[in-house]
Every structure is written in structure tokens, then in C-alpha cells.
C-alpha positions in Angstrom: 0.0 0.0 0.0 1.6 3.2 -1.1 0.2 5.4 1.3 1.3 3.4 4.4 2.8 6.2 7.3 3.0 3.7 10.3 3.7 0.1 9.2 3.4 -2.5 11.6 7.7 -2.7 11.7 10.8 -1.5 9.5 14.1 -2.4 9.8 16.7 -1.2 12.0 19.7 -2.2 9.6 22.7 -0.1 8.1 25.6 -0.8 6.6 27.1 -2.5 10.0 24.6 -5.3 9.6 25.4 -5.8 5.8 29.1 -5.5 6.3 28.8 -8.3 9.1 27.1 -10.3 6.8 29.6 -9.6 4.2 32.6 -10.5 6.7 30.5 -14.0 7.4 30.3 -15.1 3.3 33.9 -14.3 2.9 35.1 -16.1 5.8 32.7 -19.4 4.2 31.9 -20.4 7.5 27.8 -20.3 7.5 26.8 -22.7 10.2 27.3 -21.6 14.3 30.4 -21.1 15.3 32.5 -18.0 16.7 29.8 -15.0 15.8 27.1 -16.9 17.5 29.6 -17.6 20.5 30.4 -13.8 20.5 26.4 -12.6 20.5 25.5 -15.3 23.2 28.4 -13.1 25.8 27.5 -10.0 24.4 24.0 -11.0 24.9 24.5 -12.5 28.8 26.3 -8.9 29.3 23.5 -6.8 28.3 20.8 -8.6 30.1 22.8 -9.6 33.4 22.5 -13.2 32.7 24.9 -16.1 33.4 24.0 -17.9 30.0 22.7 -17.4 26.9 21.5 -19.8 24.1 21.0 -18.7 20.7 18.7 -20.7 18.4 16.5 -20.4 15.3 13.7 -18.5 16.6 11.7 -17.5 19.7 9.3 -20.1 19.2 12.3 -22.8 18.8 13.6 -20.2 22.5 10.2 -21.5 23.9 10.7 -25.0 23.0 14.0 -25.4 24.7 13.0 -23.6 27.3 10.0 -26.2 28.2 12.0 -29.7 27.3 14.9 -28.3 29.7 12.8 -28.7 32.5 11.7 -32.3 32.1 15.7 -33.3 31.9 16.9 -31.9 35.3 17.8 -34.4 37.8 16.3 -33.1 40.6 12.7 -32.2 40.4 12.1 -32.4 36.6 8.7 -31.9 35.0 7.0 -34.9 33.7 3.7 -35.5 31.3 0.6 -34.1 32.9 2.3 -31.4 35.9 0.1 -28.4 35.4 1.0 -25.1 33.8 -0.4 -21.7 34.1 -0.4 -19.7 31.4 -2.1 -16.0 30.3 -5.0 -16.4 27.6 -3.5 -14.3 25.5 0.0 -14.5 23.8 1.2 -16.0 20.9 0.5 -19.6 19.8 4.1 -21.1 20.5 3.7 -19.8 24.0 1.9 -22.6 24.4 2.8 -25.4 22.1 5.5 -26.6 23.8 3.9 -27.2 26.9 0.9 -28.8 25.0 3.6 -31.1 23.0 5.9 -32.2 26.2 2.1 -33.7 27.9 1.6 -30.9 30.6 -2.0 -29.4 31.3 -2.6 -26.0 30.2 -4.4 -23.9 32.9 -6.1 -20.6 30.7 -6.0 -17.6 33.3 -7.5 -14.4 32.2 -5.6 -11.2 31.6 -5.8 -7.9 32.6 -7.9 -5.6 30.2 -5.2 -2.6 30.7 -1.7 -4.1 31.1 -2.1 -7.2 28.8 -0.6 -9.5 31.4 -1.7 -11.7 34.0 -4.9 -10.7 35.7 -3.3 -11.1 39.7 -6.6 -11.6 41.1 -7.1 -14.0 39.1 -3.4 -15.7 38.7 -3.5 -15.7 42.5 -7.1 -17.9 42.2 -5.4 -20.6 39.6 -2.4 -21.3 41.5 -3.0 -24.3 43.1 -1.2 -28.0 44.8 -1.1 -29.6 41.1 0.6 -26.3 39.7 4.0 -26.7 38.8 4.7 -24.4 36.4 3.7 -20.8 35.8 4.5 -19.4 32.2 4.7 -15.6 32.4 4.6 -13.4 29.2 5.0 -9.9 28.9 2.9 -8.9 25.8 3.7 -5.9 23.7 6.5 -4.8 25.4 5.1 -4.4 29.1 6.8 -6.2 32.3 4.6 -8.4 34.6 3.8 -7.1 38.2 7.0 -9.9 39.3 7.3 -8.3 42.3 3.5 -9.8 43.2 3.8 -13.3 40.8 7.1 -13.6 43.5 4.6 -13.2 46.6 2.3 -15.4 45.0 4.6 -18.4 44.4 7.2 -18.0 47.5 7.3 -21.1 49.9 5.8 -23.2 46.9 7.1 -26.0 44.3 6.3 -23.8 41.5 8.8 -22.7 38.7 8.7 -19.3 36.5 9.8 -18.8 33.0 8.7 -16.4 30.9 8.3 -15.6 27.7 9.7 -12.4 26.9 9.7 -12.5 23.1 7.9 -9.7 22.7 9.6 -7.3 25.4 12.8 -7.4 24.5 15.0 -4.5 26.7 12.0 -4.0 28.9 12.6 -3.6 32.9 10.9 -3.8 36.2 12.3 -2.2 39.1 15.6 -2.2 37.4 15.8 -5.7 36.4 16.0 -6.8 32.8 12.8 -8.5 31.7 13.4 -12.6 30.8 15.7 -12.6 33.6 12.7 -13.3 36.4 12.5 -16.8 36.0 14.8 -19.7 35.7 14.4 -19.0 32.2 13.7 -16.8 29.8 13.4 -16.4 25.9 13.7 -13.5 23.3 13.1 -13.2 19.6 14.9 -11.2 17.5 12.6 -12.0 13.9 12.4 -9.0 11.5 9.4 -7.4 13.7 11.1 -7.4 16.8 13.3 -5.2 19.2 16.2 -6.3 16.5 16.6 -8.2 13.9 18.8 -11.2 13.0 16.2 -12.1 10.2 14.9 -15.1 11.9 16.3 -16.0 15.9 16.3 -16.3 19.4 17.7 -16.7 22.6 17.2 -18.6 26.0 18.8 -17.0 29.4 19.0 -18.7 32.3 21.8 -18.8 35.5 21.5 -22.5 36.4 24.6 -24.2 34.7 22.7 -27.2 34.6 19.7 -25.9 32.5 22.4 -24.4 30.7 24.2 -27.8 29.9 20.8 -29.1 28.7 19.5 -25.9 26.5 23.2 -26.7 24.7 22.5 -30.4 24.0 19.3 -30.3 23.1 19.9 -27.5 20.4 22.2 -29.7 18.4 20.8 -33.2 18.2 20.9 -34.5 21.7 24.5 -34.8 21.7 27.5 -34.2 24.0 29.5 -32.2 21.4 28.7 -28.7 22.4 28.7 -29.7 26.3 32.2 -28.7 28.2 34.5 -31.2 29.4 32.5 -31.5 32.8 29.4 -31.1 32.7 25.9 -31.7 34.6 24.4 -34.0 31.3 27.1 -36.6 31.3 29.4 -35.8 33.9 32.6 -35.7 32.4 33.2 -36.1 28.6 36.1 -38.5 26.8 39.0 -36.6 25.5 38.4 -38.7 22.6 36.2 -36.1 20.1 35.8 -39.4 17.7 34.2 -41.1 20.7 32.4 -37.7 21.9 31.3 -36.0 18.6 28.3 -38.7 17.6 27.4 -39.4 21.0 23.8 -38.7 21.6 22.2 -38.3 24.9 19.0 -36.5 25.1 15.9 -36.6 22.7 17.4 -33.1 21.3 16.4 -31.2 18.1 18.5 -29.1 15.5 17.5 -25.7 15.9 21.0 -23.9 15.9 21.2 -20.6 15.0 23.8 -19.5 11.7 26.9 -17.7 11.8 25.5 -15.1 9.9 22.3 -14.8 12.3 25.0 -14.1 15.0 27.3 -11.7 13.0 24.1 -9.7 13.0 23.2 -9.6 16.3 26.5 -8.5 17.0 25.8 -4.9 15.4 22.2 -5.2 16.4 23.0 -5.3 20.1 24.9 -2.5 20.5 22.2 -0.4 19.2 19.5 -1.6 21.4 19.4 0.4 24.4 18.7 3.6 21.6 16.2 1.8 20.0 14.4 1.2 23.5 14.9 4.7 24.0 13.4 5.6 20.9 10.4 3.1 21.3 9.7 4.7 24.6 10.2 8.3 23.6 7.8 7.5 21.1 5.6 6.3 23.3 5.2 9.3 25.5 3.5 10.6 22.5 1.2 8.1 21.9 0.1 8.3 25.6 -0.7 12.2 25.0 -2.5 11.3 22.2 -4.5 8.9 23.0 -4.1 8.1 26.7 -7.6 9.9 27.6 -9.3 8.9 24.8 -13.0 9.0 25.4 -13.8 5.4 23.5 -9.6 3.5 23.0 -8.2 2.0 26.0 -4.3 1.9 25.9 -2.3 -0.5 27.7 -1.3 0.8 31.4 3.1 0.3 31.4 4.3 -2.0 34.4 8.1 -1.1 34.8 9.7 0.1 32.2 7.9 -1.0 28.8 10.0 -1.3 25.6 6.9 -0.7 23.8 6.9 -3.4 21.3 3.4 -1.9 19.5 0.8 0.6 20.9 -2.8 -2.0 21.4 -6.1 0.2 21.1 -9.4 -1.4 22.9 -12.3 0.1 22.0 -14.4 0.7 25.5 -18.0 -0.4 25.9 -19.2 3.0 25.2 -17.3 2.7 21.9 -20.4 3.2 18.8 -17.5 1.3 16.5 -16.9 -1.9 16.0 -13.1 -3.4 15.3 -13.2 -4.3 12.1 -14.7 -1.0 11.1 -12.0 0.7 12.9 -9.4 -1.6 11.7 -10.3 -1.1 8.0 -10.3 2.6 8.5 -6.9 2.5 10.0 -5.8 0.7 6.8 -7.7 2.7 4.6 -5.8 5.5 6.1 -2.0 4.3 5.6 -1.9 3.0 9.5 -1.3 -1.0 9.5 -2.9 -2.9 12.2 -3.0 -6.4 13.4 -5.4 -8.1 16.1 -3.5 -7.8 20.2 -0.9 -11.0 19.6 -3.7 -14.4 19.2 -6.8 -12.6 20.8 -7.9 -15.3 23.3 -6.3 -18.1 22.5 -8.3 -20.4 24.5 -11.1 -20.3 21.9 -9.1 -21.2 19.1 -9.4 -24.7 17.1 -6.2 -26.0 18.1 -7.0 -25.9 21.8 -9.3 -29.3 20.4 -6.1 -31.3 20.5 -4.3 -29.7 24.4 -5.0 -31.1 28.0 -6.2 -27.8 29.5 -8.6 -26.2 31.7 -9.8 -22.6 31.9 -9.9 -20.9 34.7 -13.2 -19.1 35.9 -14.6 -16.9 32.9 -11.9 -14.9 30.9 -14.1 -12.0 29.7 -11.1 -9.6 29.6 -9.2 -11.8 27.0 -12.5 -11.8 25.1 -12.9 -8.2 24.8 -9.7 -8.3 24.1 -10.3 -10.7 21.1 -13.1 -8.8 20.0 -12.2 -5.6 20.2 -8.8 -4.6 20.0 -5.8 -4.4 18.2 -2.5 -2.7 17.9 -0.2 -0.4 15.5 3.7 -0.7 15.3 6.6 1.2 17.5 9.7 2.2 15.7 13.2 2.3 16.9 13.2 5.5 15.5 10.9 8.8 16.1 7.8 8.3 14.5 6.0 11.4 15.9 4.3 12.7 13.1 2.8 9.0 11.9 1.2 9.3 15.8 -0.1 13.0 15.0 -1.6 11.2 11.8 -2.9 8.2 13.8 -4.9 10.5 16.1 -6.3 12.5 13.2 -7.5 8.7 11.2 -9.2 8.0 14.4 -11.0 11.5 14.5 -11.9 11.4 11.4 -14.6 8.5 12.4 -16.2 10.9 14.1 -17.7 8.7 16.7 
């Protein structure tokens, strides 16, 4: 559409990204090696994290993430434990938990933040949870100082899924770094960009050990001399490099996806800066509105997108609003998967659903969200405010 003035993302490369690339073809070493080494530091740096784990993608972030637990040797998950999760996120939130036999327990969200409704997390938690799956959708932290409250003194785990939050904090803290674990996606859309990727963080060595097998096949190749899968490894690599020891996968990042995120990383703390000067704007212009709800920032938000939610009094519905919007020049999308509890797939999970979750249905009826740019976009906002004025409802 030629007279698009907010897309939904655009991309944050220059020449450094190009020239890493570059650097990577000439060197004719493509699959992981020493650039994806590099951005896993780099990346443990930035986010105050023992380890990092760079894969293919977030989803393949959330499916490490999940299969790690059920390989510890104290306490691991098995088949049937139960997991909290939010209603709304994105679909491979939740496939891993539904594909390694744990029970999915729906909990509604809050119809301002995005996140966990507490009232009604505090409700779900229960003696067969095990696990509690935290997002942080569209940028926003979780309250973590109350999910902490809610789960101290009890055999519960966090992770969370911080795909879409990249760079956000809460009370200082960089988000992803709550639980044992967390993941981050850096696909085109995202905070950056190394075309298609992710990452797992964690500061248990053992997790760690695990996250590295499993990556690559299941086997003890990538795993240190002594380590917490096999103990300690033969000095023999003909012995050690086909040796498989966990059901594993192969979802290793390449060289060139690291080389990337080399340059990418040390120009996220502008972009953040950027997003969230950008959203000061928005918030003026539209944080009084008398028929959109915004989202309410926990923390520190890195403003992935800006969500609009029409209010009850609203005499629109979403799609017209959402057509106009495109009409316009301003892309739009629904908020993540709506509520994903009433979507086909949920046919095949072992879940439950807890209480009613009418704020993830409003939310899956009547909202959606425009993009956030690392860099100003303050006249597209002016622009956005007029299109939505010009409905004169």
C-alpha cells in the first residue's frame, strides 16, 4: 500500500549489519560457530544473565525452554504437571507445553496491562501447579514483584516468555531474567533483527548444559569437558562427537544470524529509548481517549506496538475501525492471538480454563494494535490520532 505512514515494523539495519554479513560469506563459514559464540556473551552482558542460548527463533527459545525442564535431575517436569499460562499471547507460548504432555491452565488477563490478571493468577495457583508461564505482551513487564509473593514457599517454577519485550525492565531488572528461564526473539518485527532467531537466558549451569544439547541433536559435542548432562566427557572427540544423549532437536542458530546480532546489540538500548520516547506521544495522544483504552506500562515498557481497545461505550466496532486505520496508511494487526483459549487448536491440548476470561475476550473482539519504531515516528502518531477522528464517533 503506497500510502502506508506507520507500518506495523521497518528495519533497523545499516551498513554494519550488511558488512557483518559480508565478513561472514567471505570467511565461508555459515553454520554456528565463533559470531554466534560472540552474540550469546554479548547478549549475557546486556541482560545480566549467566548464559545465553542462541537458536532459530523464539518459538524454537520457547521450546528449549519447556523440554529443559523435564531433563533436570532433581525435580524435573513430567507428562501431565500443570502449567499456568495467560489467555493471551502467541500460539508457541503454548505449544510446547501442550507437545511435552503438561496441562494448560487458561487464566485471564488484565484488560489494561495485557498481562496476568493477579486476582485472578492468584485464584489458579493451586497443589497440582507446577509451572507458571509468564509473558510480557507488547512490550510491558509483569507485576513480578506480586507473581514472586504469589509463588514464595511453593514447588512452583517461572519462566517467561519475553519474546515480545525485549529490553524492557521492572524495578531495574531486565525483563526474561525473572525466571529460571527466559526467551527473546529477535525475527524482522522485533526489538532487532537477526532475520529469523532467538535466545534462551538462564543462571543455572545445569539448565544451561541441557539448552546446549538439546539444540544440536541430543548430543555431547557442544557440552564442556565437565558437565551436569554426562558428567565428564572423553577426550576422545571421535568417541564424543556422535554421542547422543538427550531426545534433542536441531535448531542452531547460523553464523550469519550471530554476526548480526553483534551490530544489532549495540544499538539496542537507543532503540528502546526511541520506542519509549515514542511512546510518551502516543500516551498524549491517545491516553484519555474518550472510546480507546491503551495499555497501562508496568516497569519500564519497551513498547513493542501501541494496542487500542475500543471501550463499551465505543459506537464502533473493530473491524470498522481496523479497516479505516488501513484505509488511512496506518497497519494494524489483532492484540498478539486474541484469546487463545477459543481457538481450534486448543481441540487437541490437555487444558482447563480458569473461571470466565471476559477480559481476554474483549480483548479478542475488540482490539488491536499499531507498530513502535526504533526511531521517532512522531508525526505518523499525530496522523494516527487524526484517522481515528476522522470516524467521528
Amino acid at each position: 500500500m503506497s500510502n502506508v505512514f506507520l507500518p506495523l515494523a521497518t528495519s533497523g539495519w545499516d551498513s554494519a549489519e550488511y558488512d557483518a554479513m559480508q565478513a561472514v560469506i567471505k570467511s565461508g563459514n555459515f553454520t554456528m560457530g565463533a559470531k554466534v559464540a560472540e552474540y550469546e556473551k554479548r547478549f549475557s552482558e546486556f541482560f545480566g544473565s549467566k548464559f545465553t542460548v542462541m537458536c532459530s527463533s523464539g518459538s524454537t527459545a520457547n521450546l528449549l525452554m519447556v523440554a529443559a525442564l523435564f531433563f533436570k535431575k532433581e525435580r524435573p517436569l513430567k507428562a501431565g504437571d500443570e502449567v499456568i499460562v495467560p489467555a493471551v499471547s502467541w500460539s508457541t507460548t503454548y505449544f510446547p507445553l501442550h507437545q511435552y504432555g503438561l496441562k494448560l491452565r487458561f487464566v485471564d488477563i488484565d484488560r489494561e496491562t495485557l498481562n496476568f490478571d493477579m486476582a485472578e493468577l492468584e485464584k489458579a495457583i493451586n497443589p497440582s501447579t507446577r509451572l507458571i508461564m509468564a509473558v510480557n505482551l507488547l512490550g510491558n513487564p509483569n507485576d513480578f514483584s506480586r507473581i514472586q509473593q504469589l509463588i514464595q514457599g511453593k514447588n512452583i517454577t517461572l519462566i517467561e516468555d519475553n519474546c515480545e519485550s525485549m529490553g524492557a525492565t521492572f524495578d531495574g531488572r531486565q525483563c526474561g531474567t525473572f525466571g529460571v528461564m527466559g526467551t527473546f526473539s529477535s525475527f524482522f518485527s522485533h526489538h532487532i533483527s537477526t532475520m529469523e532467531g532467538g535466545c534462551v537466558v538462564t543462571d543455572d549451569e545445569e539448565l544451561y548444559h541441557i539448552l546446549l544439547c538439546i539444540r544440536a541433536h541430543g548430543w555431547t559435542r557442544n557440552l564442556p569437558k565437565h558437565n551436569h548432562v554426562t558428567g565428564v566427557k572423553s577426550d576422545n572427540p571421535f568417541e564424543e562427537a556422535f554421542k547422543f544423549v538427550l531426545p534433542g532437536y536441531n535448531v542452531r542458530p547460523l553464523e550469519m544470524e550471530g554476526a548480526i546480532g553483534i551490530e544489532q546489540l549495540k544499538k539496542l538500548s537507543k532503540f528502546v529509548e526511541e520506542r519509549r520516547a515514542n511512546a510518551e506521544q502516543f500516551l498524549e495522544l491517545f491516553g484519555n481517549h474518550p472510546w480507546l483504552l491503551v495499555q497501562r506500562e508496568i516497569g519500564k515498557s519497551s513498547w513493542f506496538g501501541f494496542s487500542l481497545v475500543l471501550k463499551p461505550t465505543a459506537q464502533i466496532t473493530r473491524l470498522e475501525l481496523a479497516n479505516h486505520l488501513q484505509k488511512s496508511g496506518a497497519e494494524c494487526r489483532p492484540i498478539v492471538a486474541g484469546n487463545f483459549a477459543k481457538n481450534p487448536v486448543v481441540q487437541h491440548f490437555n487444558y482447563v480454563i480458569q473461571g470466565d476470561l471476559p477480559n481476554a475476550e474483549w480483548i479478542d473482539s475488540n482490539g488491536l494494535f499499531v507498530g513502535n519504531h526504533q526511531v521517532p515516528i512522531r508525526e505518523a502518531l499525530k496522523k494516527l490520532r487524526q484517522a481515528v477522528d476522522q470516524l467521528g464517533v
